[in-house]
Structures are given as structure tokens and as C-alpha cells.
Predicted model as a PDB file, atoms N, CA, C, CB and O in Angstrom, pLDDT in the B-factor column:
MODEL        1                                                                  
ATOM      1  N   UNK A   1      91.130  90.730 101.132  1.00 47.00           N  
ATOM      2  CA  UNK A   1      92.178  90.831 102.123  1.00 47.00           C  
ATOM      3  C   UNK A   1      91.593  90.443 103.472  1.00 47.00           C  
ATOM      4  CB  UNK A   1      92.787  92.260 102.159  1.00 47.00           C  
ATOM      5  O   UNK A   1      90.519  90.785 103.967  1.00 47.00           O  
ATOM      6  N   UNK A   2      92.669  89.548 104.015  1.00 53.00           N  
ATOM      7  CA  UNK A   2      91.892  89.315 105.558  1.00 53.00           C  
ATOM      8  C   UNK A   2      92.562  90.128 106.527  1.00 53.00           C  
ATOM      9  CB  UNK A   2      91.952  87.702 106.188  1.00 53.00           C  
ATOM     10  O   UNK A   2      93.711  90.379 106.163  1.00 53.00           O  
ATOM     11  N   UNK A   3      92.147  90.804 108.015  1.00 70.00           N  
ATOM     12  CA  UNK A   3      92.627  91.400 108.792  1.00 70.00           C  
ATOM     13  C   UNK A   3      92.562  92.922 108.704  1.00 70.00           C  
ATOM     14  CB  UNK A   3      93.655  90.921 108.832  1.00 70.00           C  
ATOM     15  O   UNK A   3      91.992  93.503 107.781  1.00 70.00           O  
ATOM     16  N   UNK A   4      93.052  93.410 109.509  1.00 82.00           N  
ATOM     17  CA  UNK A   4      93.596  94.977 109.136  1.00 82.00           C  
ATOM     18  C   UNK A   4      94.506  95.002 108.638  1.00 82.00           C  
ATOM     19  CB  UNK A   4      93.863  95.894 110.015  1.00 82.00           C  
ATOM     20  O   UNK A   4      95.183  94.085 109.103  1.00 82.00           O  
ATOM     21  N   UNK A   5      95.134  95.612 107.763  1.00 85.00           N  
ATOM     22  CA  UNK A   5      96.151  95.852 106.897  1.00 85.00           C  
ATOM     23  C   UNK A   5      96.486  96.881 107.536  1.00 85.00           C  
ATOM     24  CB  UNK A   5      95.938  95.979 105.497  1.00 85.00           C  
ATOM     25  O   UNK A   5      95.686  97.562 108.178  1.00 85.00           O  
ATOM     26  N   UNK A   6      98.097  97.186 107.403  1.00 89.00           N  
ATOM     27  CA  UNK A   6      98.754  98.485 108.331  1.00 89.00           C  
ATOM     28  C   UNK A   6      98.196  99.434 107.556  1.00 89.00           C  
ATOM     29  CB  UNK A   6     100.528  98.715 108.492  1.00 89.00           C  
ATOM     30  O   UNK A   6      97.968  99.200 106.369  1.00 89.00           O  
ATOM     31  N   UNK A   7      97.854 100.834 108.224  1.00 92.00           N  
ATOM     32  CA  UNK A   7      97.512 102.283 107.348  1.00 92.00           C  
ATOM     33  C   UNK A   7      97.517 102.273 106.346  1.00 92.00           C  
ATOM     34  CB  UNK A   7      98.168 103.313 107.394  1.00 92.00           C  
ATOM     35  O   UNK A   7      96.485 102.164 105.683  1.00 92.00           O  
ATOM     36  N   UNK A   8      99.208 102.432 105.630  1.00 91.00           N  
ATOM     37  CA  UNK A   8     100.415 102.764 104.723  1.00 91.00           C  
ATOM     38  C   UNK A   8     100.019 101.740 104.083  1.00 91.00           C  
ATOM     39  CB  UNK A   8     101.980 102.845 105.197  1.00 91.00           C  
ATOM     40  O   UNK A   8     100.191 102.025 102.898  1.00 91.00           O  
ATOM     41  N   UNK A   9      99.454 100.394 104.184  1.00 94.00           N  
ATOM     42  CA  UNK A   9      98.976  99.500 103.381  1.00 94.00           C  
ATOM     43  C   UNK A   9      97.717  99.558 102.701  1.00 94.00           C  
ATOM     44  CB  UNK A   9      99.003  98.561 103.965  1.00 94.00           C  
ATOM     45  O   UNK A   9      97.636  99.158 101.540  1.00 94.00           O  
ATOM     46  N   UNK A  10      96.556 100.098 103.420  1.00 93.00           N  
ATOM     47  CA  UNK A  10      95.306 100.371 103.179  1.00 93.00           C  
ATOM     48  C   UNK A  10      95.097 101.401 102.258  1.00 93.00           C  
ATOM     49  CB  UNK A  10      94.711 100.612 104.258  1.00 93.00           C  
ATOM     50  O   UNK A  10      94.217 101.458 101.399  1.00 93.00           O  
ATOM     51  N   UNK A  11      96.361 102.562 102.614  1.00 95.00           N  
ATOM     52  CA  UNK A  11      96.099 103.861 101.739  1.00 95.00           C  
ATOM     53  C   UNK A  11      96.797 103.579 100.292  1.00 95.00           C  
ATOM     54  CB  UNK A  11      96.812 105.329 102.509  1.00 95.00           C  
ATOM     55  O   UNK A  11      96.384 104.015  99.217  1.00 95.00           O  
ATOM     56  N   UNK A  12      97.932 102.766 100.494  1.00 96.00           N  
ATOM     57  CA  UNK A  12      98.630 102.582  99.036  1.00 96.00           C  
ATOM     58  C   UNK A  12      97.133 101.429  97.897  1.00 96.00           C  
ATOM     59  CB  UNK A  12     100.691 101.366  99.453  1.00 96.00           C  
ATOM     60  O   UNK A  12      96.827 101.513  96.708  1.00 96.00           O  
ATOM     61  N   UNK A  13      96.768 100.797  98.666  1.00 97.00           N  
ATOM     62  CA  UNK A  13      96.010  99.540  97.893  1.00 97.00           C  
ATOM     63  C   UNK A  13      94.126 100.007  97.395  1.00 97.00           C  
ATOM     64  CB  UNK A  13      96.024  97.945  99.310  1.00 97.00           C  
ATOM     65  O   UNK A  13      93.293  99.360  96.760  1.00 97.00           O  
ATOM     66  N   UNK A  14      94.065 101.242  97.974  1.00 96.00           N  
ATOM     67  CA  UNK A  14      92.843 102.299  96.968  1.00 96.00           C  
ATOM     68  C   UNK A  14      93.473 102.678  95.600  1.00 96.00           C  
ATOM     69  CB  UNK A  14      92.427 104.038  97.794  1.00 96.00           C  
ATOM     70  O   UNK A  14      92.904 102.518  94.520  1.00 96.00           O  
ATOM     71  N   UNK A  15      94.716 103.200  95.772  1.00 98.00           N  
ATOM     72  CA  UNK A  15      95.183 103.283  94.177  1.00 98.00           C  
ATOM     73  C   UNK A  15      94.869 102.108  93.384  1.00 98.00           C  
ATOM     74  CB  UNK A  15      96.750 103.458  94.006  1.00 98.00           C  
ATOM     75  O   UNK A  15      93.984 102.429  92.591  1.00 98.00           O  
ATOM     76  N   UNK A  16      95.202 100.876  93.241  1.00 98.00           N  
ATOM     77  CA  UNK A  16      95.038  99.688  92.619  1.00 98.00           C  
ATOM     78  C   UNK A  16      93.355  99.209  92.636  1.00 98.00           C  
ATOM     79  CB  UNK A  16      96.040  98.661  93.375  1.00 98.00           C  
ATOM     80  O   UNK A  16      93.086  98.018  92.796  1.00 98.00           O  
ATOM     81  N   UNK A  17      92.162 100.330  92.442  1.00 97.00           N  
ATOM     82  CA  UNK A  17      91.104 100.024  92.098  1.00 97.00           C  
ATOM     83  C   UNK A  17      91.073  99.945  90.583  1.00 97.00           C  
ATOM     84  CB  UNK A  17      90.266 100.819  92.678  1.00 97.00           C  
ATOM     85  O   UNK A  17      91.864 100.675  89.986  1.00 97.00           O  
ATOM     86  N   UNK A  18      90.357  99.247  89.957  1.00 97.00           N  
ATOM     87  CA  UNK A  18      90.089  99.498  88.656  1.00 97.00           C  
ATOM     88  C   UNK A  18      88.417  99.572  87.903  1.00 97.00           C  
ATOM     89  CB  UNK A  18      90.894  98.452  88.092  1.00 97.00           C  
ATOM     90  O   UNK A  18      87.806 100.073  86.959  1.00 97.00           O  
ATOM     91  N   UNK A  19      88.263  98.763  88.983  1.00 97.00           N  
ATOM     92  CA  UNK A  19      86.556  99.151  88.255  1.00 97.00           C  
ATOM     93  C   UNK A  19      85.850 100.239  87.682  1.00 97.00           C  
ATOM     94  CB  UNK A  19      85.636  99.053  89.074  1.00 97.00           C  
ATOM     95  O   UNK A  19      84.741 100.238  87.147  1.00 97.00           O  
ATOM     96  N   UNK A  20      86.436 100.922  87.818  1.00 97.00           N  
ATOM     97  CA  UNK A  20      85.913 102.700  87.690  1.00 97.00           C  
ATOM     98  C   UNK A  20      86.240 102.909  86.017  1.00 97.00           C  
ATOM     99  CB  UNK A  20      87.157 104.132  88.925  1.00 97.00           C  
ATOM    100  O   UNK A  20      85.465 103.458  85.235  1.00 97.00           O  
ATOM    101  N   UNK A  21      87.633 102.311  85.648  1.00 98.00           N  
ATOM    102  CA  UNK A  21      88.013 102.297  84.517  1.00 98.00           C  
ATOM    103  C   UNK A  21      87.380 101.546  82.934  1.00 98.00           C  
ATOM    104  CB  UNK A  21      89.053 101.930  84.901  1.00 98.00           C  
ATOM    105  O   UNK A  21      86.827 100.446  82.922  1.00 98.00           O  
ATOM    106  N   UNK A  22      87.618 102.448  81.608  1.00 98.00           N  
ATOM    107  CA  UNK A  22      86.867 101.761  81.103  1.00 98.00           C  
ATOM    108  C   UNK A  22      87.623 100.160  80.346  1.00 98.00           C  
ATOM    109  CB  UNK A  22      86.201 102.790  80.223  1.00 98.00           C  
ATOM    110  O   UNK A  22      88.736  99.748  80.674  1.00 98.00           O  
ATOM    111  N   UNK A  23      87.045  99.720  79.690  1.00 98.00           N  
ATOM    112  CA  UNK A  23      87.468  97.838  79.891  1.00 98.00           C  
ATOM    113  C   UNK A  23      88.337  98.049  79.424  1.00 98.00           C  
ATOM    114  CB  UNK A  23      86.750  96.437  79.252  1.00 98.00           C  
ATOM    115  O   UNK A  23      89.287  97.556  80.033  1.00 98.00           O  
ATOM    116  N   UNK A  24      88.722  98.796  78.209  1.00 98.00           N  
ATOM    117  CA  UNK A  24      90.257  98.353  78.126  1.00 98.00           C  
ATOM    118  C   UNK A  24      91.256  99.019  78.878  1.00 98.00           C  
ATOM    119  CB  UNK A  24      90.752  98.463  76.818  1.00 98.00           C  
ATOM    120  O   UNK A  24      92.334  98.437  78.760  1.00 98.00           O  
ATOM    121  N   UNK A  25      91.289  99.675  79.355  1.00 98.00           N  
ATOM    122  CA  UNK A  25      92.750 100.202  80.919  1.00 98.00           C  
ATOM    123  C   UNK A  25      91.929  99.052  81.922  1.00 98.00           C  
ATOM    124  CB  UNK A  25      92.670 102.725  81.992  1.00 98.00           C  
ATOM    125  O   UNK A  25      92.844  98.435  82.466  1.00 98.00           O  
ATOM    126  N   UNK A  26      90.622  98.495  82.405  1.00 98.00           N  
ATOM    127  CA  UNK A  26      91.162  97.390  83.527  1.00 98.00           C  
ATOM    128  C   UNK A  26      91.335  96.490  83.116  1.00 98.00           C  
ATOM    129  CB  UNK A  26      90.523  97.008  84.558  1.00 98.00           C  
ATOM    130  O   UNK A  26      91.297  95.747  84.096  1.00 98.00           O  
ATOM    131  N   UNK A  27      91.585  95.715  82.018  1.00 98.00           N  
ATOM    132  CA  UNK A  27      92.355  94.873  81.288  1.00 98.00           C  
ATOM    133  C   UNK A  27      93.888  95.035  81.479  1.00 98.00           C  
ATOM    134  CB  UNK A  27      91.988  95.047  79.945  1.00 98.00           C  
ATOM    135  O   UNK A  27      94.538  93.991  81.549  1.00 98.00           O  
ATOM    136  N   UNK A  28      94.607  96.342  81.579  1.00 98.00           N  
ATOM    137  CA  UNK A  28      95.514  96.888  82.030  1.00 98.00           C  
ATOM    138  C   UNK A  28      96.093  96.548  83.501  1.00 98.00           C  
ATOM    139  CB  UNK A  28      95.160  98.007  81.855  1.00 98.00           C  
ATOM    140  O   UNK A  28      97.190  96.171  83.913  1.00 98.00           O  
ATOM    141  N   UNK A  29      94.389  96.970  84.326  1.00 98.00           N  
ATOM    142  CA  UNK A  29      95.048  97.519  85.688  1.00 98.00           C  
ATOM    143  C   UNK A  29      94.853  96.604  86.745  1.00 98.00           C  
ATOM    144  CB  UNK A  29      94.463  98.887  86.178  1.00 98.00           C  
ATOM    145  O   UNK A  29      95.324  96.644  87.882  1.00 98.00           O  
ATOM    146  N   UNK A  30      93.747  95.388  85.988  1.00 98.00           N  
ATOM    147  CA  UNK A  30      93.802  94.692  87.130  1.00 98.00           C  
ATOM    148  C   UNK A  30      94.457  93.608  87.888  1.00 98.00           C  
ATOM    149  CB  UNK A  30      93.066  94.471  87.138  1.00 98.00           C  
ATOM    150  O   UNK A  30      94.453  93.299  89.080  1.00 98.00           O  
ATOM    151  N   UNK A  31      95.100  93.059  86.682  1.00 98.00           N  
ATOM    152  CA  UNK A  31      96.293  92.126  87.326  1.00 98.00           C  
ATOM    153  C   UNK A  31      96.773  92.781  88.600  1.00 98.00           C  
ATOM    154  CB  UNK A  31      97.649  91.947  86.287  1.00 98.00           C  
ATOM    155  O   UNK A  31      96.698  92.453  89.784  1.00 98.00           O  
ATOM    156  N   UNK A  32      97.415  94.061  87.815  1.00 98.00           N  
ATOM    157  CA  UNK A  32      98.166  94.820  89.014  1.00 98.00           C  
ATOM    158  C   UNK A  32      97.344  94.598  90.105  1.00 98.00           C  
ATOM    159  CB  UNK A  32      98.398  96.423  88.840  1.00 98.00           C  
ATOM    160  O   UNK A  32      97.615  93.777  90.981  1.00 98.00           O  
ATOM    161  N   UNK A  33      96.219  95.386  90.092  1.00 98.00           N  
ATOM    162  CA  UNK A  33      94.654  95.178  91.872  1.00 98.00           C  
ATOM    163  C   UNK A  33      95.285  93.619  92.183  1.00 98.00           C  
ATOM    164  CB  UNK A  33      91.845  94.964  91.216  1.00 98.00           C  
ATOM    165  O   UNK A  33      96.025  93.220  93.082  1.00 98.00           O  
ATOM    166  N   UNK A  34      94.818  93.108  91.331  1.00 98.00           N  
ATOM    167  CA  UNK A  34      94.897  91.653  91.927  1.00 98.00           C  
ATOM    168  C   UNK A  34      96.189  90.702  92.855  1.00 98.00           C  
ATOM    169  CB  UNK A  34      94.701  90.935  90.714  1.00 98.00           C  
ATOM    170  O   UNK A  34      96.069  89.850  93.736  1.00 98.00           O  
ATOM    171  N   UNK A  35      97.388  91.294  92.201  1.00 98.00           N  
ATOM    172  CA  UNK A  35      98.228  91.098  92.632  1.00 98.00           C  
ATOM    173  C   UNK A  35      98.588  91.774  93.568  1.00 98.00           C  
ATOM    174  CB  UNK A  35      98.787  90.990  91.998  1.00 98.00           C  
ATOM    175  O   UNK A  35      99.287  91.031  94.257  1.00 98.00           O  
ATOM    176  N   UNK A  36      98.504  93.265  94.258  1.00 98.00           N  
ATOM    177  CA  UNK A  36      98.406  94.135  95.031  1.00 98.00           C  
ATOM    178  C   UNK A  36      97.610  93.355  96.052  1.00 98.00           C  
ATOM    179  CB  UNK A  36      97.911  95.351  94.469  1.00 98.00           C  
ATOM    180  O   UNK A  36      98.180  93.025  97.092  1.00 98.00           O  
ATOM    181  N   UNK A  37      96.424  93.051  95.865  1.00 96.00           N  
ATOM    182  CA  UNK A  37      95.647  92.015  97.112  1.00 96.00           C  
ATOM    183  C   UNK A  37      95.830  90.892  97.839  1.00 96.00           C  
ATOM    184  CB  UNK A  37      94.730  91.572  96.809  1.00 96.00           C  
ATOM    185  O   UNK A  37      95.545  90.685  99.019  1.00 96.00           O  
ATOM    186  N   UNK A  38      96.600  89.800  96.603  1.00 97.00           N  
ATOM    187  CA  UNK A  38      97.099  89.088  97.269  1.00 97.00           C  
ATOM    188  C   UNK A  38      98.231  89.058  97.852  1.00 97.00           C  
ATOM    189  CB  UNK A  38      97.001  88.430  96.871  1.00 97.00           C  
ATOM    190  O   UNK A  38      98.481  87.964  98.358  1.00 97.00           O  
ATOM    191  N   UNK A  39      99.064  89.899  97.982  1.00 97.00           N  
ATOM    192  CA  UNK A  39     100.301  89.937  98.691  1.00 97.00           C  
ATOM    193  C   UNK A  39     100.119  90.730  99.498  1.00 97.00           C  
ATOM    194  CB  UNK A  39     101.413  90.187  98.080  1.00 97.00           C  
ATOM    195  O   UNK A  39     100.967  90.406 100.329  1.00 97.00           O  
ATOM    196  N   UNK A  40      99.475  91.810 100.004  1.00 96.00           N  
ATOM    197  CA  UNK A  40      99.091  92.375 101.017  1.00 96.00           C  
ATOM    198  C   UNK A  40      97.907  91.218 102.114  1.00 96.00           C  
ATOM    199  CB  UNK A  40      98.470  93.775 100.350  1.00 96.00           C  
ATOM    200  O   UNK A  40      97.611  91.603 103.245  1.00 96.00           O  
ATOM    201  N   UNK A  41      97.533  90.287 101.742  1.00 94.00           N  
ATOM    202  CA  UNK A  41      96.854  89.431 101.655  1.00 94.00           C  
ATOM    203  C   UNK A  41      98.080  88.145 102.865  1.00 94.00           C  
ATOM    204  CB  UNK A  41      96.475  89.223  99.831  1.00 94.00           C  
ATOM    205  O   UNK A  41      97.783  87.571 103.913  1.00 94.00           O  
ATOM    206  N   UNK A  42      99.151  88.144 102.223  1.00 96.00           N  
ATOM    207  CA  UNK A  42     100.402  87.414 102.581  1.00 96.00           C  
ATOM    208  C   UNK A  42     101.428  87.962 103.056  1.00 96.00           C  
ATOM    209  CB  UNK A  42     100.874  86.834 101.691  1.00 96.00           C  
ATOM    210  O   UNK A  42     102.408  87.229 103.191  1.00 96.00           O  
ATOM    211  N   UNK A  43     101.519  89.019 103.353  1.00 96.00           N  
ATOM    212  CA  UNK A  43     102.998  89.794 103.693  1.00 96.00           C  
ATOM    213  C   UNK A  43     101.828  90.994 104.794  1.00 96.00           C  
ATOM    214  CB  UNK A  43     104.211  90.766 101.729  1.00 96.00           C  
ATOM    215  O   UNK A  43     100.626  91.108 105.034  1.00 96.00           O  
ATOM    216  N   UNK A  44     103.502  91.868 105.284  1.00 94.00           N  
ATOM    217  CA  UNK A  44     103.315  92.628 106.420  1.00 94.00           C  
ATOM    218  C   UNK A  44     104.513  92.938 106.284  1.00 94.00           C  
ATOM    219  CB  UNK A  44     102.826  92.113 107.702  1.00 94.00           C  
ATOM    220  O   UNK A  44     105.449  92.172 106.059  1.00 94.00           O  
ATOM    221  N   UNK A  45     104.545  94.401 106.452  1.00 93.00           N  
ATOM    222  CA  UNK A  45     105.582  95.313 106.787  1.00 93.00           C  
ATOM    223  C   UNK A  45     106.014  96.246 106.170  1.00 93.00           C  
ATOM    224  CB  UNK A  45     106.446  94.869 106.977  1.00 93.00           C  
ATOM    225  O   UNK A  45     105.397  96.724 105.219  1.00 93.00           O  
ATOM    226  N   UNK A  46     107.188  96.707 106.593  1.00 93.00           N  
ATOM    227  CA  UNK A  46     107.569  98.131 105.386  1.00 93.00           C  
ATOM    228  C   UNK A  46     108.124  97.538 104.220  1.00 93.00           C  
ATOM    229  CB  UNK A  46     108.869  99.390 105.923  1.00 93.00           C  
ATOM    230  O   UNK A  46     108.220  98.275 103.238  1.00 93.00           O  
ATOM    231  N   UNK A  47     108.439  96.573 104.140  1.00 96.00           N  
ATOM    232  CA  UNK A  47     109.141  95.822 102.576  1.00 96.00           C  
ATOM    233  C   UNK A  47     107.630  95.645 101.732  1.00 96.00           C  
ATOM    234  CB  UNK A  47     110.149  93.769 102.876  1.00 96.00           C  
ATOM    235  O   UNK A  47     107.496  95.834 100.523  1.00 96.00           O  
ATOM    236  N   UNK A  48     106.601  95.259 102.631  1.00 97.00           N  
ATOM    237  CA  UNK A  48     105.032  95.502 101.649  1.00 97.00           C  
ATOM    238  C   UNK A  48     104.944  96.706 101.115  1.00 97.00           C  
ATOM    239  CB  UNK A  48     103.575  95.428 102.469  1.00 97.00           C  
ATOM    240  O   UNK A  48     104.625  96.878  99.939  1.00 97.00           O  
ATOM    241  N   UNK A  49     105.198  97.573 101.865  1.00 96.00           N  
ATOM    242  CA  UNK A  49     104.525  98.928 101.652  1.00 96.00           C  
ATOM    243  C   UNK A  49     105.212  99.770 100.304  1.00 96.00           C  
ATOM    244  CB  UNK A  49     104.733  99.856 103.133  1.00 96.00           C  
ATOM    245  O   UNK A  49     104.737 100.617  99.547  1.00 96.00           O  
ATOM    246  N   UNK A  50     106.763  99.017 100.398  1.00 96.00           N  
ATOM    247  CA  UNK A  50     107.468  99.421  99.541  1.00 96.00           C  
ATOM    248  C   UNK A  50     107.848  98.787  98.498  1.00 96.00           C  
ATOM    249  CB  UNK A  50     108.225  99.754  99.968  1.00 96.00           C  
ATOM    250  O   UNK A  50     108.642  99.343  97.738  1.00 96.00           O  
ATOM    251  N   UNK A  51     107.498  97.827  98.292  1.00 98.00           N  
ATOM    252  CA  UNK A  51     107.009  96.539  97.047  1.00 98.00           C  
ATOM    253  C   UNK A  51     105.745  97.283  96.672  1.00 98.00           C  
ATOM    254  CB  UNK A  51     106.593  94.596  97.703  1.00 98.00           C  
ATOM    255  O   UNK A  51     105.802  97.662  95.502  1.00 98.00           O  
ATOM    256  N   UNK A  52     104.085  97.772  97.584  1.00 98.00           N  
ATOM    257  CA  UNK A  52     103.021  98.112  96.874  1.00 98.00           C  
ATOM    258  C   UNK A  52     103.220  99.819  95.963  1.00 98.00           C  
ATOM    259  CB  UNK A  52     101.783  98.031  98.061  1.00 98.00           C  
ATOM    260  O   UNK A  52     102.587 100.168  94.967  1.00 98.00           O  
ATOM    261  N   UNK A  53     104.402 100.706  96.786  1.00 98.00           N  
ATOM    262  CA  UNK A  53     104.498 101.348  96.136  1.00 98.00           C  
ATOM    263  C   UNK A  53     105.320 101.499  94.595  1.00 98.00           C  
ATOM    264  CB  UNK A  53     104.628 101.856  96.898  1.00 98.00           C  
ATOM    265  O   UNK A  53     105.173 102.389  93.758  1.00 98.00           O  
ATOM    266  N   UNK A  54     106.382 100.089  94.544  1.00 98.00           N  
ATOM    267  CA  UNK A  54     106.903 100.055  93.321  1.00 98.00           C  
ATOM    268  C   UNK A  54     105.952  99.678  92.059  1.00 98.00           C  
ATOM    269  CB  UNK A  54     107.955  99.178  93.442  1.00 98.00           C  
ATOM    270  O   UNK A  54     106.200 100.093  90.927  1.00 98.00           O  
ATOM    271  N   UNK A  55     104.734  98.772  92.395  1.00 98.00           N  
ATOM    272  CA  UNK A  55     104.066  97.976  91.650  1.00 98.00           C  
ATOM    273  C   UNK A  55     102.678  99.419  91.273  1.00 98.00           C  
ATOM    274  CB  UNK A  55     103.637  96.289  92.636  1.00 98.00           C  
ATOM    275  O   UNK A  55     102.209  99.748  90.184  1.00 98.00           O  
ATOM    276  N   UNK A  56     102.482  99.784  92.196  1.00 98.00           N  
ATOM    277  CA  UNK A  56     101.724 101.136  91.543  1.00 98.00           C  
ATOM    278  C   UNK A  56     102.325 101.908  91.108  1.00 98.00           C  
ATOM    279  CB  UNK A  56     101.019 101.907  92.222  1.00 98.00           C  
ATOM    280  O   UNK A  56     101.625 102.618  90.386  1.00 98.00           O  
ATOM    281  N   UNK A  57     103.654 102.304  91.145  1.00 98.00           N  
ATOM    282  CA  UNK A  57     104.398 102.946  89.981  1.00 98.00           C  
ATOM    283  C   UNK A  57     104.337 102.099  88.470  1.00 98.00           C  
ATOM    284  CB  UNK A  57     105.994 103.072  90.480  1.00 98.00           C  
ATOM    285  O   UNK A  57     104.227 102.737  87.423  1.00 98.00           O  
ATOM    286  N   UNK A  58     104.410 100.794  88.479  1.00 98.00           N  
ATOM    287  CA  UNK A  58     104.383 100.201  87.389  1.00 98.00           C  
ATOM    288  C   UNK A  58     103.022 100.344  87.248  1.00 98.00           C  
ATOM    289  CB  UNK A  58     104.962  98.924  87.320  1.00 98.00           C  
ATOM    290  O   UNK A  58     102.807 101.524  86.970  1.00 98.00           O  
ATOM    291  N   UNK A  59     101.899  99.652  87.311  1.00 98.00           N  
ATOM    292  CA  UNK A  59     100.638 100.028  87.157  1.00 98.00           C  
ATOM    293  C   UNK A  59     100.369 101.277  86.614  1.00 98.00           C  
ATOM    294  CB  UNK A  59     100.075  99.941  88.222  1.00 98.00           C  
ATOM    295  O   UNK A  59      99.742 101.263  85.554  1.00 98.00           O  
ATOM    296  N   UNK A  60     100.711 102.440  87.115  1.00 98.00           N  
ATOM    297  CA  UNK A  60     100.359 103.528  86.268  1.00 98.00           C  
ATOM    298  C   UNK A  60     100.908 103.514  84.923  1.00 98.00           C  
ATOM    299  CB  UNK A  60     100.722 104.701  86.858  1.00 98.00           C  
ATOM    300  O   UNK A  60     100.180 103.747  83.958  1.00 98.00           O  
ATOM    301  N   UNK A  61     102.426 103.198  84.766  1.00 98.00           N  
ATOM    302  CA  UNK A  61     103.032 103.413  83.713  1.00 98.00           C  
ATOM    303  C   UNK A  61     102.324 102.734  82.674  1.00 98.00           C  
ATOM    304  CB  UNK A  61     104.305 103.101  83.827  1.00 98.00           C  
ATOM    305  O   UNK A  61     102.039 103.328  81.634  1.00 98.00           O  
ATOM    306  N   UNK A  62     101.910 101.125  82.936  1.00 98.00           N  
ATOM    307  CA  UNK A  62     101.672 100.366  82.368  1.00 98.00           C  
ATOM    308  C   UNK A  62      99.916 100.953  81.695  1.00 98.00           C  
ATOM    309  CB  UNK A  62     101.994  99.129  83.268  1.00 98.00           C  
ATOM    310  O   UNK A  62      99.412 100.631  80.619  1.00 98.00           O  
ATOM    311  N   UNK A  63      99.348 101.840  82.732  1.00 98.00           N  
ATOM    312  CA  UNK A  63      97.861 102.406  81.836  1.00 98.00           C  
ATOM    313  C   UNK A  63      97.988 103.389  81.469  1.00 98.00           C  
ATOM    314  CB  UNK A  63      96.556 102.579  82.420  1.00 98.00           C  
ATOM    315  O   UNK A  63      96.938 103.885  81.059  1.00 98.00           O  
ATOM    316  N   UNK A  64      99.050 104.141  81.384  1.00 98.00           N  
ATOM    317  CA  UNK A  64      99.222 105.460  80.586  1.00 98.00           C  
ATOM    318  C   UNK A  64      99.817 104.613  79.600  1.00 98.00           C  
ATOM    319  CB  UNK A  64     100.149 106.845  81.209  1.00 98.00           C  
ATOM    320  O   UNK A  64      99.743 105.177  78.509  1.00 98.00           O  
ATOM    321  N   UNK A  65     100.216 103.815  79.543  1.00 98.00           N  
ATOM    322  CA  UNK A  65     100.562 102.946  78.277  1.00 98.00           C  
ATOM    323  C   UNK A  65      99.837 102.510  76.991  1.00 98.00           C  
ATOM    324  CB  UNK A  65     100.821 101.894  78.708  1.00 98.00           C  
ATOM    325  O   UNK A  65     100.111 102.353  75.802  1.00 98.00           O  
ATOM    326  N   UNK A  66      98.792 102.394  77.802  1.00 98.00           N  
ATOM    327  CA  UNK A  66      97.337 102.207  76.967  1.00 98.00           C  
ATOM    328  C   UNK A  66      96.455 102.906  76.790  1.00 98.00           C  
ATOM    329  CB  UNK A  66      96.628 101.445  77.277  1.00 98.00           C  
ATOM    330  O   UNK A  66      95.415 102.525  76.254  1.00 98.00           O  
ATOM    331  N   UNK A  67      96.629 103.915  77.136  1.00 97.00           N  
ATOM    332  CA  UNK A  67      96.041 105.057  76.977  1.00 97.00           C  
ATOM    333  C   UNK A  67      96.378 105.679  75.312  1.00 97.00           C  
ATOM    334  CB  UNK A  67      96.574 105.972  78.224  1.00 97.00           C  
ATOM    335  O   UNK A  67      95.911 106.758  74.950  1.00 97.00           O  
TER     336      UNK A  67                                                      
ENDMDL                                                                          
END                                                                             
């Protein structure tokens, strides 16, 4: 990500780490990271913040999925 990212952006886009996870959930989770980066990456504002919080709702669902 380039720049400062607003707060509400910075704090939502720690959820979307995956490295920590084992390979098969970040096989899962990282599209999501990835995609989370680059559009925070390209966008600004509360429609980000509230696009990053829909997509980490999916993200979770999607690794309790595989779980």
C-alpha cells in the first residue's frame, strides 16, 4: 500500500493477514489480503472502509469454511 491509509482503513486491513495461518486456510485467505491491498491501494473513503468491511466478512466465512 502506498501513503497513509485513513485509520478505519489501516485497522480494518490487519484482519486480512494470513501468514500466520496454516497453508491450507491461506490458500483460503489470501486472495481476500490481496485484494483488500489493492483496493485500499486505489480507493479512499467511507465506501472503502465499507467495501473492506464486507469483504472481511466474506473472508472469514469463506475460512471457517475450510476449516
Amino acid at each position: 500500500m502506498t501513503g497513509n491509509p485513513h485509520p478505519a482503513t489501516a485497522a480494518l486491513l490487519k484482519y486480512f493477514a494470513w501468514e500466520h495461518l496454516p497453508a491450507h486456510l491461506q490458500a483460503v485467505s489470501r486472495p481476500f489480503g490481496e485484494l483488500a491491498e489493492l483496493m485500499a491501494s486505489r480507493l479512499d473513503g467511507p465506501e472503502l472502509t465499507a467495501g473492506l468491511r464486507k469483504l472481511l466478512e466474506a473472508k472469514d466465512c469463506c475460512v471457517r469454511a475450510a476449516l
